[in-house]
N, CA, C and O atoms as a Tinker XYZ file with bonds, in Angstrom:
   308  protein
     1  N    -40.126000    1.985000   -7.296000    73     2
     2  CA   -39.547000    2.374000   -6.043000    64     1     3
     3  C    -38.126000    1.817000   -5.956000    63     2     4     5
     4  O    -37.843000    0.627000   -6.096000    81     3
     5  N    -37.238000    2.833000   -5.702000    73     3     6
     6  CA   -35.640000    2.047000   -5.448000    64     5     7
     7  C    -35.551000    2.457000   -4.280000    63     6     8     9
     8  O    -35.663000    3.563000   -3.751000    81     7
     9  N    -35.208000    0.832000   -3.720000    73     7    10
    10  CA   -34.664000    0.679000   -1.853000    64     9    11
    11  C    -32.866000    1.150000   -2.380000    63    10    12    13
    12  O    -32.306000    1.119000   -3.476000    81    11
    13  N    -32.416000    1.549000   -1.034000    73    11    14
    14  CA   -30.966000    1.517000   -1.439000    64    13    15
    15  C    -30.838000    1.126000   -0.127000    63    14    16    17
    16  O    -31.637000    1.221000    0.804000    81    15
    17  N    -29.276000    0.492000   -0.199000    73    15    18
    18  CA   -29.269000   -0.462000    1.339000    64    17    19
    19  C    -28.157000    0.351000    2.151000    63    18    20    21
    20  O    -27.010000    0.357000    1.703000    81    19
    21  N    -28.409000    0.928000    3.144000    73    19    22
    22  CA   -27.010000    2.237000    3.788000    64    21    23
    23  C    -26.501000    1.039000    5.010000    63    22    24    25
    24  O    -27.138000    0.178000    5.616000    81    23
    25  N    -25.228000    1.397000    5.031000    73    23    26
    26  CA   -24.437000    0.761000    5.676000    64    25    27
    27  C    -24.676000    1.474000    7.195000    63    26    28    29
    28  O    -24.966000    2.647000    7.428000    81    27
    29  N    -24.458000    0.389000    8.122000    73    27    30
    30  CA   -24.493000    1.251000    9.596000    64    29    31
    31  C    -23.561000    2.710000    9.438000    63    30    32    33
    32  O    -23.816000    3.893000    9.663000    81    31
    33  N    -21.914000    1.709000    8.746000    73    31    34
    34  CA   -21.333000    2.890000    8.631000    64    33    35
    35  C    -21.416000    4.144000    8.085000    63    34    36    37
    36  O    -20.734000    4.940000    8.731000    81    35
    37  N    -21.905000    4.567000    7.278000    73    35    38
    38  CA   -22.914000    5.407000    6.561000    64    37    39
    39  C    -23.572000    6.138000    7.657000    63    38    40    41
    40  O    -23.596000    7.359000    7.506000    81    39
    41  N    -24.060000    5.712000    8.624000    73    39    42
    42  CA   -24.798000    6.233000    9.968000    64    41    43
    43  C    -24.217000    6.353000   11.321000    63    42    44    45
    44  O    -24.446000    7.330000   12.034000    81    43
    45  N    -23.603000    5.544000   11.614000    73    43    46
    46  CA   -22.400000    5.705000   13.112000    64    45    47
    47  C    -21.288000    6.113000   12.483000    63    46    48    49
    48  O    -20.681000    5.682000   11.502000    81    47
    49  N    -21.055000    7.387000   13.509000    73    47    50
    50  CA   -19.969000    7.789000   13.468000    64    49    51
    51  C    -18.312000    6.801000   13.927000    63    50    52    53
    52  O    -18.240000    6.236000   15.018000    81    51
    53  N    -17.131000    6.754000   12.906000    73    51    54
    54  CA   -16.207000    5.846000   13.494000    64    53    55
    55  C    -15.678000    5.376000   14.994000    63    54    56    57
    56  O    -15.245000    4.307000   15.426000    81    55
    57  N    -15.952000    6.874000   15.671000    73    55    58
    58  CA   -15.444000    7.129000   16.517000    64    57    59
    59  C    -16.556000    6.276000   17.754000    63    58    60    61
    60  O    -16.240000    5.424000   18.584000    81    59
    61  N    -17.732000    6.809000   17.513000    73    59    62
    62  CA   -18.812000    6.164000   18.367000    64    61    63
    63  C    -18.910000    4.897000   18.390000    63    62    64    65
    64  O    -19.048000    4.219000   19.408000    81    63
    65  N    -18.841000    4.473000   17.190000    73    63    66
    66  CA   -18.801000    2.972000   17.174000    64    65    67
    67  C    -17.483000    2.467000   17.586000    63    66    68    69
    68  O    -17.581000    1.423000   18.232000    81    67
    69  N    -16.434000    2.831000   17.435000    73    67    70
    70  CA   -14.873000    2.324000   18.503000    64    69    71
    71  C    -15.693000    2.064000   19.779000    63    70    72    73
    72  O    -16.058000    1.012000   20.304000    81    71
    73  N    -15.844000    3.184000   20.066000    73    71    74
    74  CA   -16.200000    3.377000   21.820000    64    73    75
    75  C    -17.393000    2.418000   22.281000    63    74    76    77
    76  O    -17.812000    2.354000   23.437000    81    75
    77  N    -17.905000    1.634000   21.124000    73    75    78
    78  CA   -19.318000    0.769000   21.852000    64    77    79
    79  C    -18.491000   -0.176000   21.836000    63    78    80    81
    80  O    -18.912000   -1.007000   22.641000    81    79
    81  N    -16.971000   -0.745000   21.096000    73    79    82
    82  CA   -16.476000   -1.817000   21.147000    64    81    83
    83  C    -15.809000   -1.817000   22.897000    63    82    84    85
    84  O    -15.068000   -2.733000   23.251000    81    83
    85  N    -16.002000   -1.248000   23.379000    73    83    86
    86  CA   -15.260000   -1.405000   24.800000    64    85    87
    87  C    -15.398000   -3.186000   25.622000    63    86    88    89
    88  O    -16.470000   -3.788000   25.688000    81    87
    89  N    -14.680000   -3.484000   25.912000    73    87    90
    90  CA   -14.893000   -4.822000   26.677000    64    89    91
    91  C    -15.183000   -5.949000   25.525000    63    90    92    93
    92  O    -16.008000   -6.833000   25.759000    81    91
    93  N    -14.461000   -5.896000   24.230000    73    91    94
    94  CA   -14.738000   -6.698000   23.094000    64    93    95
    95  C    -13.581000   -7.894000   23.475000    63    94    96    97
    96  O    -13.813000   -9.101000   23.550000    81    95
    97  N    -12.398000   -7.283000   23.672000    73    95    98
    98  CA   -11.421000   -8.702000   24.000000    64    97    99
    99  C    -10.669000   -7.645000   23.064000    63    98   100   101
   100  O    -11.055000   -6.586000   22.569000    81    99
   101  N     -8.936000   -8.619000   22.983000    73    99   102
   102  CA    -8.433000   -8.153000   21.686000    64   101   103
   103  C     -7.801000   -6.793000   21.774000    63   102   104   105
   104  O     -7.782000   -5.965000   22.685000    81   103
   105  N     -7.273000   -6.801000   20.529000    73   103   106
   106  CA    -6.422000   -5.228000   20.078000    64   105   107
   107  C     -7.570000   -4.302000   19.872000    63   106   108   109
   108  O     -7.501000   -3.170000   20.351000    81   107
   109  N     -8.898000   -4.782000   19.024000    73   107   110
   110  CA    -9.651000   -3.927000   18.961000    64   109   111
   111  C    -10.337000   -3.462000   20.775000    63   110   112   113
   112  O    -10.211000   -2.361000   21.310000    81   111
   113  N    -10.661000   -4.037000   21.052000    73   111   114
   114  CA   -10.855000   -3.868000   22.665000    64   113   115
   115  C    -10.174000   -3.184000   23.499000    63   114   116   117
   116  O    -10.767000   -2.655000   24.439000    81   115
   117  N     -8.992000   -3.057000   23.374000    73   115   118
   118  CA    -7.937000   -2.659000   24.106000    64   117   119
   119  C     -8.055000   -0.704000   23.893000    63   118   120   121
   120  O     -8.067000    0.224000   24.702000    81   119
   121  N     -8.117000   -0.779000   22.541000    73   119   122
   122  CA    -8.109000    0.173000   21.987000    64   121   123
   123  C     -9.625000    0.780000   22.073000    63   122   124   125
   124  O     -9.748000    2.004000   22.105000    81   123
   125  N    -10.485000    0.155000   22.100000    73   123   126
   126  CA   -12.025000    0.896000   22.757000    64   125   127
   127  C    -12.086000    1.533000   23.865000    63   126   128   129
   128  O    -12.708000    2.528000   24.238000    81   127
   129  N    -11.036000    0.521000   24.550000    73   127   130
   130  CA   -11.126000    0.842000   26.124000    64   129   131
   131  C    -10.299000    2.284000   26.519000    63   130   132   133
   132  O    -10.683000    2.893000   27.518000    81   131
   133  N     -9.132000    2.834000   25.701000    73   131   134
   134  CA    -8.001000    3.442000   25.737000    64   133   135
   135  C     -8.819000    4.421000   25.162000    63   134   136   137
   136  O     -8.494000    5.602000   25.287000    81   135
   137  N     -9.783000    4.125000   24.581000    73   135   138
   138  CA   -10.314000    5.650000   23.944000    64   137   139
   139  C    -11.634000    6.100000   24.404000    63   138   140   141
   140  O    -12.054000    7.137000   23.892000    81   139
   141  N    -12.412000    5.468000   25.335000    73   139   142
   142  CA   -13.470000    5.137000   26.119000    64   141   143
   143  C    -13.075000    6.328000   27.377000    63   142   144   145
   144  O    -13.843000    7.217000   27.743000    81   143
   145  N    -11.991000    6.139000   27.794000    73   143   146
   146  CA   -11.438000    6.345000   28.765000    64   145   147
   147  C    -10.734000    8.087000   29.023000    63   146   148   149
   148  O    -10.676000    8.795000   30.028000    81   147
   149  N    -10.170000    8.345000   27.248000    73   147   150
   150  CA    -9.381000    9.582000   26.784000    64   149   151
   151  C    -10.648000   10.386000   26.544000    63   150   152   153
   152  O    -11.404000    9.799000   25.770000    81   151
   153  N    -11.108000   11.565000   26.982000    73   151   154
   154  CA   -11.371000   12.361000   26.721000    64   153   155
   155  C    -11.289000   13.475000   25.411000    63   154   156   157
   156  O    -12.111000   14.271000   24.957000    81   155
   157  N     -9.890000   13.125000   25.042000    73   155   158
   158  CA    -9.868000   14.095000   23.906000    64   157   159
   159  C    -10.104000   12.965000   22.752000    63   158   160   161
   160  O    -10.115000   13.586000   21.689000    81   159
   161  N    -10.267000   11.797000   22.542000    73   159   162
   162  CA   -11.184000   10.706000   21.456000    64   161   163
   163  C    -12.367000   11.623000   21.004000    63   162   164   165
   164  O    -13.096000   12.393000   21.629000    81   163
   165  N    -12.280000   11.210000   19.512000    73   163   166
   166  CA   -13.023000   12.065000   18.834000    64   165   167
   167  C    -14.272000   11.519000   18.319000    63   166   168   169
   168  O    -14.627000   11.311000   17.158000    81   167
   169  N    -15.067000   11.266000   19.817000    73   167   170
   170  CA   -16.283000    9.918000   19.455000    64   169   171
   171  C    -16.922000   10.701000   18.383000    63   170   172   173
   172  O    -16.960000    9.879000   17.468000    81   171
   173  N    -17.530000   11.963000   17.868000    73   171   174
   174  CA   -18.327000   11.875000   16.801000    64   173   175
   175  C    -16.876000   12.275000   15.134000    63   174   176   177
   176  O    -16.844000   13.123000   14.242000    81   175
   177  N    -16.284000   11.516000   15.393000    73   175   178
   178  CA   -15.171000   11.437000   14.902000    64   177   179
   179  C    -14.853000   10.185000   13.508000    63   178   180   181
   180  O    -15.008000    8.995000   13.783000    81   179
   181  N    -14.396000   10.609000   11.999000    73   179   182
   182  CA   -14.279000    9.436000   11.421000    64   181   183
   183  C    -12.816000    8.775000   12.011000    63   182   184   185
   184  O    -12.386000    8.949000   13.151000    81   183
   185  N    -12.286000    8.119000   11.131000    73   183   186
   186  CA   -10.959000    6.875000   10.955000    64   185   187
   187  C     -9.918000    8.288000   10.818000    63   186   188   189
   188  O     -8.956000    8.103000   11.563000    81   187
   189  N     -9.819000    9.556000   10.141000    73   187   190
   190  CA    -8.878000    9.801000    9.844000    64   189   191
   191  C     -8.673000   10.823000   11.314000    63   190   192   193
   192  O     -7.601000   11.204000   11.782000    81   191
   193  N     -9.899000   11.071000   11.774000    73   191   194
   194  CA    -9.767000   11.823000   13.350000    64   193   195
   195  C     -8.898000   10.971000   14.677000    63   194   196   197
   196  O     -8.203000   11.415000   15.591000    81   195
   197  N     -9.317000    9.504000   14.284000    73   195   198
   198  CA    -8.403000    8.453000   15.331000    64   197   199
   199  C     -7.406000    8.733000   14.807000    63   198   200   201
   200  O     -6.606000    9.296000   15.554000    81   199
   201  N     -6.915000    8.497000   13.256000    73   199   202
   202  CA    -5.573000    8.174000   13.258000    64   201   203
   203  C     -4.839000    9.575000   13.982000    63   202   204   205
   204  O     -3.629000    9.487000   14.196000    81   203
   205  N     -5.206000   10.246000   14.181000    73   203   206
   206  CA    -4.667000   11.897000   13.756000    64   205   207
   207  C     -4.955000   11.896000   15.994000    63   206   208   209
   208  O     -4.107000   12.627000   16.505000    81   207
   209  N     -5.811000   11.311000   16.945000    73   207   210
   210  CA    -5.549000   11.265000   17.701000    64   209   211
   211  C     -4.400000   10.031000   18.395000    63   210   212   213
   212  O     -4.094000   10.082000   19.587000    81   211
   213  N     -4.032000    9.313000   17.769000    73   211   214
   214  CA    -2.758000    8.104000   17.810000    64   213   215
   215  C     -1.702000    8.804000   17.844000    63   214   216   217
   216  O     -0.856000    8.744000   18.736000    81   215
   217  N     -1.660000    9.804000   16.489000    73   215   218
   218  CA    -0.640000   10.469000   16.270000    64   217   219
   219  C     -0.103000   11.216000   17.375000    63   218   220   221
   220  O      1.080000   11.188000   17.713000    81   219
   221  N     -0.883000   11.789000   17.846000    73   219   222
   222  CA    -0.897000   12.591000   19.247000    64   221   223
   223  C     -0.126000   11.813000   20.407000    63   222   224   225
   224  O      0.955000   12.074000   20.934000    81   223
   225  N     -0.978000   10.832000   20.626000    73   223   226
   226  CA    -0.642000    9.964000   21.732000    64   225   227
   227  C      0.475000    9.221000   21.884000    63   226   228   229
   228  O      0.817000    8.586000   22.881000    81   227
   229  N      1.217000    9.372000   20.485000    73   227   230
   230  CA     2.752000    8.396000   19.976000    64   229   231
   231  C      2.309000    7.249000   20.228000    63   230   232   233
   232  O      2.904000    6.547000   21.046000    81   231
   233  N      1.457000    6.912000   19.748000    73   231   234
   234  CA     0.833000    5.295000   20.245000    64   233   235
   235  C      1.673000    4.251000   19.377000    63   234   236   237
   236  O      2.267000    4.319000   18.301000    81   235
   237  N      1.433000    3.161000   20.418000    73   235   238
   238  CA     3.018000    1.929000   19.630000    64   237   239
   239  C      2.128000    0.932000   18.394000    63   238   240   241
   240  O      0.909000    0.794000   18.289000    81   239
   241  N      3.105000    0.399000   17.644000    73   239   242
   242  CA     2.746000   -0.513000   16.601000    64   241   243
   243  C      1.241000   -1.339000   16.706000    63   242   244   245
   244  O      0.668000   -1.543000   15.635000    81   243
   245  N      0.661000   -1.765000   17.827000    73   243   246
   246  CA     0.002000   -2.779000   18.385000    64   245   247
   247  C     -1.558000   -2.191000   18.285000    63   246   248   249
   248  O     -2.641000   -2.717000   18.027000    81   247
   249  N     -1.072000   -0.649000   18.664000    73   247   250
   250  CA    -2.527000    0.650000   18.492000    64   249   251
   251  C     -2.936000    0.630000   17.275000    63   250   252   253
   252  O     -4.117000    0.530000   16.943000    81   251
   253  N     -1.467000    0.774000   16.119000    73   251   254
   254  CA    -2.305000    1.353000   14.801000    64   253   255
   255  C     -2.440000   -0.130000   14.252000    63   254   256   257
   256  O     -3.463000   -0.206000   13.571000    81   255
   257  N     -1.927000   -1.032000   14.300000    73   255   258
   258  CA    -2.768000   -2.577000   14.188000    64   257   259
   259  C     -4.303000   -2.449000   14.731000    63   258   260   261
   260  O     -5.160000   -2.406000   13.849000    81   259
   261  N     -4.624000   -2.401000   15.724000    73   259   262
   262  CA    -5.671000   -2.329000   16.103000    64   261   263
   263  C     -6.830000   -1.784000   15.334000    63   262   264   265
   264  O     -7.937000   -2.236000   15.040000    81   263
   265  N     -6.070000   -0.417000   15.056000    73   263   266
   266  CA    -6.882000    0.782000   14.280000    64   265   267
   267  C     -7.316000    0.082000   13.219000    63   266   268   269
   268  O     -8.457000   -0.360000   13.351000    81   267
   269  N     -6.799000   -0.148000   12.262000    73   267   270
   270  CA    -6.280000   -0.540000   10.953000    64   269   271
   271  C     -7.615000   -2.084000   10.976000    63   270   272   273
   272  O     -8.411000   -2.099000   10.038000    81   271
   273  N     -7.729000   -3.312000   12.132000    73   271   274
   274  CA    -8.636000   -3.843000   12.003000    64   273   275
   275  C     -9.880000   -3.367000   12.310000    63   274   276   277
   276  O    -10.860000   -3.653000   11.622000    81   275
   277  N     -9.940000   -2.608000   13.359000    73   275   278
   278  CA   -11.177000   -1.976000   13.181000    64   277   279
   279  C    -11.990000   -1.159000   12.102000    63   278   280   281
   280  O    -13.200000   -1.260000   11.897000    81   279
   281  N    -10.943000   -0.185000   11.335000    73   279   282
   282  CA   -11.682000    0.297000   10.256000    64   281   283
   283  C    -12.018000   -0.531000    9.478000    63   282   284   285
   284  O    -12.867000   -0.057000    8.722000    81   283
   285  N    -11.610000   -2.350000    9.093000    73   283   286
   286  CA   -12.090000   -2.736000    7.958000    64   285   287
   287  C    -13.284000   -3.578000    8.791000    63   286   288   289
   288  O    -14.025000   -4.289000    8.113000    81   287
   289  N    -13.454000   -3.526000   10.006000    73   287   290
   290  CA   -14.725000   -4.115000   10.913000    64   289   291
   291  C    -16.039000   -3.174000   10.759000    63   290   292   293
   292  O    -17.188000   -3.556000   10.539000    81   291
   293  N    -15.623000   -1.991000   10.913000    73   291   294
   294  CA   -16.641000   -0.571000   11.092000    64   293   295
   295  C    -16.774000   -0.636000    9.098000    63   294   296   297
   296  O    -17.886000   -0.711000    8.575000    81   295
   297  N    -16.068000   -0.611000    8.634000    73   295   298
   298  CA   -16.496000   -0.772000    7.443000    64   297   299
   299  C    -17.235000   -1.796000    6.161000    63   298   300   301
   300  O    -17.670000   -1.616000    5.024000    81   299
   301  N    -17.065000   -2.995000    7.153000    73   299   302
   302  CA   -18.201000   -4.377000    6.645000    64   301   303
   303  C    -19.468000   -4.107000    7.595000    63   302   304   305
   304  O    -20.283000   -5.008000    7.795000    81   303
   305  N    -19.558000   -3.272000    7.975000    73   303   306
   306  CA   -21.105000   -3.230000    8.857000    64   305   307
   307  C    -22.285000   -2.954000    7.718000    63   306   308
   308  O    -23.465000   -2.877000    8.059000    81   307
């Protein structure tokens, strides 16, 4: 029998999981909250759907910092 071990990420979508970070503290927080909030956030959405809604939003240096720690957070899960 081979177990194989799946990552949350593997199973939550990027976007969904941003949006559970709401009220975390922080850049990542800030940015849960900002997308919690936006309607056009692409909760069943990966990393390249945020970046591509940032893009949109002309969001400042501090956003795609944010981004940028969260994907390697959503991606050690």
């Amino acid at each position: 029998m081979i177990i194989e071990e799946i990552s949350a990420a593997a199973v939550i979508p990027f976007g969904t999981w941003l949006v559970a970070q709401q009220g975390r503290g922080g850049f990542i927080g800030g940015l849960a909250d900002a997308a919690a909030e936006d309607r056009t956030f692409p909760r069943a959405g990966d990393v390249e759907d945020a970046r591509k809604w940032l893009q949109r939003r002309m969001a400042s240096g501090d956003d795609w910092e944010a981004l940028e720690d969260a994907e390697l957070d959503y991606l050690s899960l």
